[in-house]
C-alpha positions as CSV (number, residue, x, y, z in Angstrom):
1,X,-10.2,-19.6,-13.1
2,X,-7.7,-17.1,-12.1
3,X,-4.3,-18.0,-11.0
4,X,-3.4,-15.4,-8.6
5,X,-0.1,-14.9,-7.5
6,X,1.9,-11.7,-5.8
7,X,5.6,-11.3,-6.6
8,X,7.7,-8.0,-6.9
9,X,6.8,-5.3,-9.7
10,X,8.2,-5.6,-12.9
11,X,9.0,-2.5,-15.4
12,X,6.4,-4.7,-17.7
13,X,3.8,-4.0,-15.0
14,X,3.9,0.1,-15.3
15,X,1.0,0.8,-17.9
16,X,-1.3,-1.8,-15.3
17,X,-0.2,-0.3,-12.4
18,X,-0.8,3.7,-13.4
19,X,-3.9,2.1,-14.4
20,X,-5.0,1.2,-11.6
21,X,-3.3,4.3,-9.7
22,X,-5.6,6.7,-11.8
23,X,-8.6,4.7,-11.4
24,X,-7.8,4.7,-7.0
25,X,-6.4,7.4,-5.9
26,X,-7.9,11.3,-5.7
27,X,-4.1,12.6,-6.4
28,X,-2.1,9.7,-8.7
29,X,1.3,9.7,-8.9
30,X,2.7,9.7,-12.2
31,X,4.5,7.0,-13.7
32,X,7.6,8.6,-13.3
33,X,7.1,8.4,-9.5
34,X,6.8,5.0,-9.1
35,X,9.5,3.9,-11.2
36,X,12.1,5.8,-9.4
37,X,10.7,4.1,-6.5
38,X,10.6,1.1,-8.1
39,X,14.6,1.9,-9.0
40,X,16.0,4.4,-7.0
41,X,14.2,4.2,-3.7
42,X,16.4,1.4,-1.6
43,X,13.7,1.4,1.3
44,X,11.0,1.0,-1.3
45,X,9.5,-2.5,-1.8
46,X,6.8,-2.7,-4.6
47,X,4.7,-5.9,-4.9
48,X,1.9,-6.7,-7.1
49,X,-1.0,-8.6,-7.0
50,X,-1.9,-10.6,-10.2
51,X,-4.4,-12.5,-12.4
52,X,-2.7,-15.2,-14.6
53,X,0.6,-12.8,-14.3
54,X,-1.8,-9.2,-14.9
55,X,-1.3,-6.7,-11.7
56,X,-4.6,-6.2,-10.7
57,X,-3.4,-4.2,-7.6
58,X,-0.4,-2.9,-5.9
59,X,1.2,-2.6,-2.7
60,X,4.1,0.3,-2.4
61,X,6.3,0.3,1.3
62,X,9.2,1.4,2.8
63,X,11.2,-0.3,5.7
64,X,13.7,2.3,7.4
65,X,15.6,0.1,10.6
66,X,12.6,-0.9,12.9
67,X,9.3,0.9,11.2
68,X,7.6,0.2,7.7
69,X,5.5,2.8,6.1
70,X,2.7,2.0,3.8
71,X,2.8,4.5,0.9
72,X,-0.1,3.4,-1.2
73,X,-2.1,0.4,-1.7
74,X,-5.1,-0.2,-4.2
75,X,-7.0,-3.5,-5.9
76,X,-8.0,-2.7,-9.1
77,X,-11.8,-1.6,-8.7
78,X,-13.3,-4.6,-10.3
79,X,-11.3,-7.5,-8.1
80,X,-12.1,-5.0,-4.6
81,X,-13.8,-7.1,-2.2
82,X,-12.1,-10.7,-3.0
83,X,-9.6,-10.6,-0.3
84,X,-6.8,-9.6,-2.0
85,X,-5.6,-6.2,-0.5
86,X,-5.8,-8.5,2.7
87,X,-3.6,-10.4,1.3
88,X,-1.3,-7.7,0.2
89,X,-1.6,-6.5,3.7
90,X,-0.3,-10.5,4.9
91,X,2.5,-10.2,2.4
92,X,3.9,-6.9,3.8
93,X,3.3,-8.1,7.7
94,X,5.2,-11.3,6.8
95,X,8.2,-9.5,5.5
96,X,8.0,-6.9,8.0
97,X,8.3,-9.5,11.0
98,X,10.8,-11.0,8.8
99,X,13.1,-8.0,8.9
100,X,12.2,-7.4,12.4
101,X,10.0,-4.4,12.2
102,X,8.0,-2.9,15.3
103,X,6.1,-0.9,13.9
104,X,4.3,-0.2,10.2
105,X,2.5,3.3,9.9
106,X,0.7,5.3,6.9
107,X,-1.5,8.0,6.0
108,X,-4.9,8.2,5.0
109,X,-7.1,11.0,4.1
110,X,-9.8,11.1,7.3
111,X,-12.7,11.1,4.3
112,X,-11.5,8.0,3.0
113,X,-14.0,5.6,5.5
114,X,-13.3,2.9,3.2
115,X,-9.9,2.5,3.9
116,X,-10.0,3.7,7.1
117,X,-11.6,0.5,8.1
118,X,-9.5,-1.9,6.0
119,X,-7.1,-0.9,7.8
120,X,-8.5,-1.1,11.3
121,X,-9.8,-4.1,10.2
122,X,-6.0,-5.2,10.0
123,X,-5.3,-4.0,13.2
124,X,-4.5,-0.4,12.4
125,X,-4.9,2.1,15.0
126,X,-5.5,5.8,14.5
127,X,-2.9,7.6,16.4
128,X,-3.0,11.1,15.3
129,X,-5.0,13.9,13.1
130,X,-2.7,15.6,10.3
131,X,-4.7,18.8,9.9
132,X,-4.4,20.1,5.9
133,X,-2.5,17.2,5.0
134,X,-3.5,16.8,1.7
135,X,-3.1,19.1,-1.3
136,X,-7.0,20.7,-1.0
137,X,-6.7,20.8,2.3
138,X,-8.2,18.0,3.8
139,X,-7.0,16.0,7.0
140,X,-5.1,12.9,7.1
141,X,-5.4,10.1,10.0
142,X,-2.3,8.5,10.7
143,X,-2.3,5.2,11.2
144,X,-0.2,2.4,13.5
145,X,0.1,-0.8,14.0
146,X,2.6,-2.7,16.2
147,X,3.9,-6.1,14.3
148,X,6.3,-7.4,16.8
149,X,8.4,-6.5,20.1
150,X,11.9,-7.4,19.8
């Protein structure tokens, strides 16, 4: 049985987490990336999600004043489906009401139908088409949700 568990990255948690950046994402960031958001980023907050204390996804957002931006978030491809980027997605709303946020926002690329309806699925609402967004071109949807009126 797995005892799973998110809690804030750890520098131990690097090699698992590029790992599962390479195996998610079209354009990865490098390692280098995330640890200087992991250490030098002050509106960056970078959970994991793991499996008796392995991150087996990730969660990467910033909180500037009132709004929250999702940078990336990805479930290792052989725990997808179990629930646990919904849970990921819980975390981040919970803090986010927490530090009295109004509104949480990202991008996604408007190929990426999978995503696209996780996150409608939590309430995400497309508000706007990015044309060329992304590197080769391609457009990006961006995304709102509101989480609470102060």
């Amino acid at each position: 049985m797995l005892d799973i568990d998110i809690r804030p990255m750890l520098d131990k948690d690097i090699n698992y987490v590029m790992e599962i950046e390479n195996l998610c994402f079209v354009a990865p960031w490098k390692s280098t990336d995330i640890l200087n958001e992991l250490h030098n980023n002050v509106y960056a907050n970078i959970l994991v999600v793991t499996a008796n204390d392995i991150p087996i996804g990730f969660v990467d957002y910033w909180v500037t004043f009132e709004s929250a931006t999702i940078c990336q978030i990805a479930i290792h491809p052989n725990y997808q489906k179990q629930n646990l980027g919904s849970m990921l997605m819980k975390e981040i709303e919970s803090d986010c009401y927490a530090k009295r946020v109004i509104n949480i926002t990202l991008e996604v690329r408007a190929g990426n139908f999978k995503a696209i309806n996780f996150y409608k699925k939590h309430g995400f609402k497309n508000t706007v088409i990015k044309k060329g967004y992304y590197s080769n071109g391609e457009d990006a949807l961006y995304m709102l949700k509101v989480v609470s009126v102060l």
